[in-house]
C-alpha positions as CSV (number, residue, x, y, z in Angstrom):
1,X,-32.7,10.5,-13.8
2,X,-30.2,7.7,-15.2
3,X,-30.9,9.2,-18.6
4,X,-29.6,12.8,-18.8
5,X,-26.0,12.2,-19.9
6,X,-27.7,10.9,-23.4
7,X,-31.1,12.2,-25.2
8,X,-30.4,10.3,-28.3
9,X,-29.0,7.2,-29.6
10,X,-27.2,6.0,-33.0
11,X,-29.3,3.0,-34.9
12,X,-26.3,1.4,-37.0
13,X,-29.1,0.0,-38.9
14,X,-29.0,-4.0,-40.3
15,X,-25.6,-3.5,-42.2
16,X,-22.7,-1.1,-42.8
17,X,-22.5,-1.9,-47.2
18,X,-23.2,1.4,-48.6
19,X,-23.4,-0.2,-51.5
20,X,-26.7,-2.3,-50.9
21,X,-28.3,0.3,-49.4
22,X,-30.0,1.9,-51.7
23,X,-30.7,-1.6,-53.3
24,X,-32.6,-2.4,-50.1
25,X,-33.9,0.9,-49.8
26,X,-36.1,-0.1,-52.7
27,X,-36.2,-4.0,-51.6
28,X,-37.9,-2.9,-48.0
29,X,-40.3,-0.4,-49.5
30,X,-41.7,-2.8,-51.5
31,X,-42.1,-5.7,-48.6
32,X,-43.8,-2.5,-46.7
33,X,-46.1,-1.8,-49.0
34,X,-47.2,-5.4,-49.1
35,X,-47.2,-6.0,-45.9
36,X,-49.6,-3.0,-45.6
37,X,-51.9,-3.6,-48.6
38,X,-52.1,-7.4,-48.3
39,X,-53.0,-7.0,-44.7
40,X,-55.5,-4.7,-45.3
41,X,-56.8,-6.2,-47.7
42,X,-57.6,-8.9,-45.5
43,X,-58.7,-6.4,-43.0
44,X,-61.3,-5.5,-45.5
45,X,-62.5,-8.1,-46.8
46,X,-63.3,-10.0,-43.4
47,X,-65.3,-6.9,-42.1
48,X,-66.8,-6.7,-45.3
49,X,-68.4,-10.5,-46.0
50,X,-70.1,-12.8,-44.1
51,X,-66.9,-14.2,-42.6
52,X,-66.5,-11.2,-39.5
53,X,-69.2,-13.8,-38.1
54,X,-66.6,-17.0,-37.5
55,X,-64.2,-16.8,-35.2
56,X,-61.2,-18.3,-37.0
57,X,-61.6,-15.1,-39.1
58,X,-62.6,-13.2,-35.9
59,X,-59.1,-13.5,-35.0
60,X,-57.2,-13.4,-38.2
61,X,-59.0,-9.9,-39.0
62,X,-57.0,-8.8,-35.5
63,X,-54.1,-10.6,-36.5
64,X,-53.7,-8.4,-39.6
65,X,-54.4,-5.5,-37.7
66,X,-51.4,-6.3,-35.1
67,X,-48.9,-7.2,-38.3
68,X,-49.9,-3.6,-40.1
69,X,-48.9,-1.7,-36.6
70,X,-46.2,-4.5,-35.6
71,X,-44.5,-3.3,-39.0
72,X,-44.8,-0.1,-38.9
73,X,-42.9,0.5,-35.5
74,X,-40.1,-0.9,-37.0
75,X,-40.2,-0.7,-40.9
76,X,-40.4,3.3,-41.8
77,X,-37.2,4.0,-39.6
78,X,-35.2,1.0,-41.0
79,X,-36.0,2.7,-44.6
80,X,-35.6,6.1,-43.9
81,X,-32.1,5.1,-42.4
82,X,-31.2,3.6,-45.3
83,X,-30.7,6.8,-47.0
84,X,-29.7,8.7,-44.4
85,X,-26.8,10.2,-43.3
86,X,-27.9,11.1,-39.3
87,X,-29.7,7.5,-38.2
88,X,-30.5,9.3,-34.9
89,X,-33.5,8.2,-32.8
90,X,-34.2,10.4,-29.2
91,X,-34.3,8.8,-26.3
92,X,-38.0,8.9,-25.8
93,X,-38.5,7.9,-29.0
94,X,-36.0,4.8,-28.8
95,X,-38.1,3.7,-25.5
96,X,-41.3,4.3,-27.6
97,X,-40.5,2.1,-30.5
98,X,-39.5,-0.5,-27.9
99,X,-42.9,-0.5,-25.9
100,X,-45.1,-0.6,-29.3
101,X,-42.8,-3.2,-31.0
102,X,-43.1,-5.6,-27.8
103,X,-46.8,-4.6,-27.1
104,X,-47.6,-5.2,-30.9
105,X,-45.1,-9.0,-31.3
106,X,-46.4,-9.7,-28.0
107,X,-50.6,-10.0,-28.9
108,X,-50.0,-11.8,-31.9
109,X,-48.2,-14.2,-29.7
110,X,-51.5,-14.4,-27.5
111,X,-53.7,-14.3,-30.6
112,X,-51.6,-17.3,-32.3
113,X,-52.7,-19.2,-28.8
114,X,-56.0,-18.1,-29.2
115,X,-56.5,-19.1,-33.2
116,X,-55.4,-22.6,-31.9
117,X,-57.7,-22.9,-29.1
118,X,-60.1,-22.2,-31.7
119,X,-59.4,-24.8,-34.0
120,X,-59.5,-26.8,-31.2
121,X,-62.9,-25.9,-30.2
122,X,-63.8,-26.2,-33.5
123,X,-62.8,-29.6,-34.7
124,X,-62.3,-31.6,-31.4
125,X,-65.5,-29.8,-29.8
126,X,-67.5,-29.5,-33.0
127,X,-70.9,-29.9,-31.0
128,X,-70.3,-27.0,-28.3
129,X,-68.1,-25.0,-30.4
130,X,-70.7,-22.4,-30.8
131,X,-71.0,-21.9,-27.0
132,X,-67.2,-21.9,-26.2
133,X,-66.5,-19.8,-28.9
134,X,-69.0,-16.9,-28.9
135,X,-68.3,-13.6,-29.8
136,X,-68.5,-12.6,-26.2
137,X,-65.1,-14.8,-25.4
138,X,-63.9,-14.2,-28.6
139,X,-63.6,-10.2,-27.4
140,X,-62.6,-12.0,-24.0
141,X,-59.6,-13.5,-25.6
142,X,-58.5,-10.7,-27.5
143,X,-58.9,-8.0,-24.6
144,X,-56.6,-10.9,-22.5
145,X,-54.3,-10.5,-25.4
146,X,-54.0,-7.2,-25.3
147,X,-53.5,-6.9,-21.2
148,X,-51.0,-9.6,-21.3
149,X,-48.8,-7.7,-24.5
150,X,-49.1,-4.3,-22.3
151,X,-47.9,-5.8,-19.3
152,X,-45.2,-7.7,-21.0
153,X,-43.9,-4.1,-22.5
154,X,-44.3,-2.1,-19.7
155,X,-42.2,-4.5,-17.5
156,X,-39.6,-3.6,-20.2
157,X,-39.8,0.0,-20.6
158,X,-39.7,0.4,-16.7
159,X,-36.7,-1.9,-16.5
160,X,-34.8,-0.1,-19.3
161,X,-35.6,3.7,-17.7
162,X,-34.4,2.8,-14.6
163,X,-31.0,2.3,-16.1
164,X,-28.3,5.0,-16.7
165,X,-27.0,5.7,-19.8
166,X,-24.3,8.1,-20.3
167,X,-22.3,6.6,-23.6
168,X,-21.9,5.1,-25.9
169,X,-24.6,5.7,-27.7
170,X,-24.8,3.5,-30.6
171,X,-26.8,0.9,-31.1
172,X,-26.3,-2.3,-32.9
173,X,-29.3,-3.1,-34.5
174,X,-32.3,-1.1,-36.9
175,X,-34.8,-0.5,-33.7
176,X,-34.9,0.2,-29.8
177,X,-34.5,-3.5,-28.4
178,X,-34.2,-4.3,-25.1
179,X,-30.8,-6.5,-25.6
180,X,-29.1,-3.7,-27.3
181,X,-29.9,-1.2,-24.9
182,X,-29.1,-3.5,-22.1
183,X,-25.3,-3.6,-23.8
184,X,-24.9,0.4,-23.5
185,X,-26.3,1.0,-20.0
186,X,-23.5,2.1,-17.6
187,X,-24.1,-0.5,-15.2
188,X,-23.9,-4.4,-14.6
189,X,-26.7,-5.8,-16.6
190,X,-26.2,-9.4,-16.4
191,X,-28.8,-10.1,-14.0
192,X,-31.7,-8.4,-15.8
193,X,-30.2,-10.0,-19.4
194,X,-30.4,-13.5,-17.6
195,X,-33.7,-13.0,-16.5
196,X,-35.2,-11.7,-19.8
197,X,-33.9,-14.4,-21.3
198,X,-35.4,-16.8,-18.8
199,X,-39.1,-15.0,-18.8
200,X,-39.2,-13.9,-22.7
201,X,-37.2,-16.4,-23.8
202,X,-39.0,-19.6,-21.9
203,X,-42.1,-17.5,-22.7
204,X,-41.6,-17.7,-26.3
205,X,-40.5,-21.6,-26.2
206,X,-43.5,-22.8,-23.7
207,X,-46.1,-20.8,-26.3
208,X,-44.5,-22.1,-29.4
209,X,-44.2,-26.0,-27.9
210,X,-48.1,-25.6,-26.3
211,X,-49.2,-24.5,-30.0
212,X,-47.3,-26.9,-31.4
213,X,-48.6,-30.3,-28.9
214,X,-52.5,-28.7,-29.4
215,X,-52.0,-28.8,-33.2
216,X,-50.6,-32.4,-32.7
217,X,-53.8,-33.2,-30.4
218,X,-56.1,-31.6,-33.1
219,X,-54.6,-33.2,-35.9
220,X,-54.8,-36.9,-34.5
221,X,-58.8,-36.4,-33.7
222,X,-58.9,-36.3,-37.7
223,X,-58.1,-39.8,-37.9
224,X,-62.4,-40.2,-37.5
225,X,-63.3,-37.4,-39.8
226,X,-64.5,-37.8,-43.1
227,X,-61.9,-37.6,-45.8
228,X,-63.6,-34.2,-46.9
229,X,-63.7,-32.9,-43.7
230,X,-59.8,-34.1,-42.7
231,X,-58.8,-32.2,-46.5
232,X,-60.7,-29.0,-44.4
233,X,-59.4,-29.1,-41.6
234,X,-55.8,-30.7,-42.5
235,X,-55.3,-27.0,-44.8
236,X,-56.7,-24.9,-42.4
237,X,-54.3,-26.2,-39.5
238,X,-51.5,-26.1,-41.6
239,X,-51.8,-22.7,-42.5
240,X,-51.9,-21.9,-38.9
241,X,-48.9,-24.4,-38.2
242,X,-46.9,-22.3,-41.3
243,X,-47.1,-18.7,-39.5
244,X,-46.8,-19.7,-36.3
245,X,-43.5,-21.3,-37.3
246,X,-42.6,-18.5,-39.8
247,X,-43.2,-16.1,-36.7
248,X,-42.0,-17.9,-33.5
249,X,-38.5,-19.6,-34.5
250,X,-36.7,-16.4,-35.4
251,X,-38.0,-15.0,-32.2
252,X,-36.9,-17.9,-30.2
253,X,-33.3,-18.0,-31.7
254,X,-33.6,-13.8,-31.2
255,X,-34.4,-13.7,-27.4
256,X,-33.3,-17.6,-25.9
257,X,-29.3,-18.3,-26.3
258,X,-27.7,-15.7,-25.0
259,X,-27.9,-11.6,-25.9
260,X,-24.4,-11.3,-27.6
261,X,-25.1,-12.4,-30.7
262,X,-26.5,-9.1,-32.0
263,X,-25.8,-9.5,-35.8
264,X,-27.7,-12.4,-35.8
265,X,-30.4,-10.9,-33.9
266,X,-31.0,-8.5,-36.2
267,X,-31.3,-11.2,-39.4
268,X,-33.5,-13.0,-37.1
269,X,-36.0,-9.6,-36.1
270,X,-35.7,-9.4,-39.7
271,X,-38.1,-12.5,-39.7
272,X,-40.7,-11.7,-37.7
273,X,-40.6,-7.8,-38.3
274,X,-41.0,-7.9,-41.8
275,X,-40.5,-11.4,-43.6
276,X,-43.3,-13.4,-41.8
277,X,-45.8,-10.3,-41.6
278,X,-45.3,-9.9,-45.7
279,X,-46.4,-13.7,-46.2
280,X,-49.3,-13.9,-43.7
281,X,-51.6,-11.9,-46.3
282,X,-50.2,-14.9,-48.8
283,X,-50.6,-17.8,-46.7
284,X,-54.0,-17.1,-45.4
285,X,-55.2,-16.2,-49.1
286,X,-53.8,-18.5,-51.3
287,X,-54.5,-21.5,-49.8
288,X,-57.8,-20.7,-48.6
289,X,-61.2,-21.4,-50.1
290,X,-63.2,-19.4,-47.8
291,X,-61.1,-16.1,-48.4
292,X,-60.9,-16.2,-51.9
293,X,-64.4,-16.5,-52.3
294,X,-65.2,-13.7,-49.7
295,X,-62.4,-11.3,-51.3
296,X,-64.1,-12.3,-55.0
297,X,-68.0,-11.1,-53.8
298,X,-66.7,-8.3,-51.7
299,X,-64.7,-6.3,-54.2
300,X,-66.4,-7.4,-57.3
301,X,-70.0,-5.9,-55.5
302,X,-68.0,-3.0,-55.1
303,X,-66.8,-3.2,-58.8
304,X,-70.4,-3.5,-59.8
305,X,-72.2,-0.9,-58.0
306,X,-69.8,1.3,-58.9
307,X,-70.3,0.6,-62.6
308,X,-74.1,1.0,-61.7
């Protein structure tokens, strides 16, 4: 196969300061941690309250789930490498990480689409919204988003093992990405970097711009709402409008110039690997009515039976 000149690559990790690393060493296990509790605790406290029964919260409990496992492809190697001294990853591995972190990225990016088609249902179609959005096509559009993510990865594992690699071996970034492996194959890439570009990349911008115009739509039905209602719906859309930004724009400027501009990249993956998955928990907590009050009666009745 193309493969067997090299069985393990070199992760260069985000930066070469010896200095900082221990510094972020520290700095990252702390935004992992948070990422994993405040997810989870989300996790928890939809499945544990009333609010597992609407499908805004349907999704977000899903959403959680895909940040805790988008994260942890990528986040414990970036730490570990940190303070190591060999920042080796096999070859199997490296093509691994690749598949989970696209599979992972790419169903929140159909979950995102599905979130706003139900706030869509829900305040443009408040009459039917029961029907279009029952839990059978809730599991509908979370099964789609799952086929979609796996058939988005797979199309990039297969195109990368069909390449041969036979040195260098060092890549320039903290994971397996498909840009930086493209860079050390031992053939003309150009092609397959173009048309990534033009299927990830336009993939990426046509998602973020159809969120963005249904948010628009959604937002101008308000005008007829009650001012109660519009205060609702106004913070409940723009948290939604918040993270899809937070996660979309880094990705955008990560997979649509041009695949040269690797140290950028990596500030960008940066973003949407760690960064926006550490405020989601915030974002959807803070600012929400409905969450603080289910997170307040599901682990204060836990609180009190276990002081029974």
């Amino acid at each position: 196969m193309g493969h067997e000149n090299i069985t393990e690559f070199i992760l260069l990790g985000l930066f070469s300061n010896e200095d900082m690393k221990a510094t972020c060493f520290a700095l990252f296990s702390l935004c992992y941690l948070a990422i994993l509790s405040g997810n989870l605790l989300i996790l928890l406290t939809i499945k544990g309250s009333h609010l597992s029964e609407q499908p805004m919260y349907f999704f977000l409990s899903y959403l959680s789930f895909m940040d805790i496992c988008f994260t942890s492809t990528v986040a414990p190697k970036l730490i570990m490498d940190l303070l190591a001294k060999q920042k080796t990853i096999s070859y199997n591995s490296c093509i691994a990480q690749m598949f989970y972190a696209h599979f992972f990225g790419a169903t929140e990016i159909f979950i995102f689409v599905a979130m706003a088609y139900d706030r869509y249902a829900a305040i443009c179609r408040p009459l039917h919204y029961m029907v279009i959005m029952s839990r059978q096509v809730c599991y509908v559009l979370v099964m789609a988003s799952i086929i979609r993510a796996f058939i988005h990865s797979i199309l990039h594992v297969l195109i990368i093992i069909k390449l041969p690699f036979c040195g260098p071996s060092q890549i320039d970034h903290y994971f397996c990405d498909i840009f930086p492996l493209l860079k050390l194959a031992c053939t003309d890439t150009s092609l397959l970097v173009t048309a990534i570009i033009t299927t990830t990349g336009v993939l990426s911008i046509l998602t973020f711009v159809a969120l963005v115009i249904s948010y628009i739509i959604i937002l101008s039905t308000l005008r007829t709402r009650s001012s109660k209602g519009r205060r609702k719906a106004l913070s409940t859309c723009g948290l939604h409008i918040t993270v899809v930004f937070m996660f979309f724009l880094p990705l955008i400027f990560t997979y649509v110039p041009t695949a040269d501009s690797v140290s950028d990249d990596k500030v960008f993956a940066l973003f949407y690997t760690m960064i926006a998955p550490m405020f989601n928990p915030l974002i959807y907590t803070l600012r929400n009515t409905d969450m603080k009050n289910a997170m307040k009666k599901v682990w204060c009745r836990d609180k009190l039976f276990e002081g029974k």
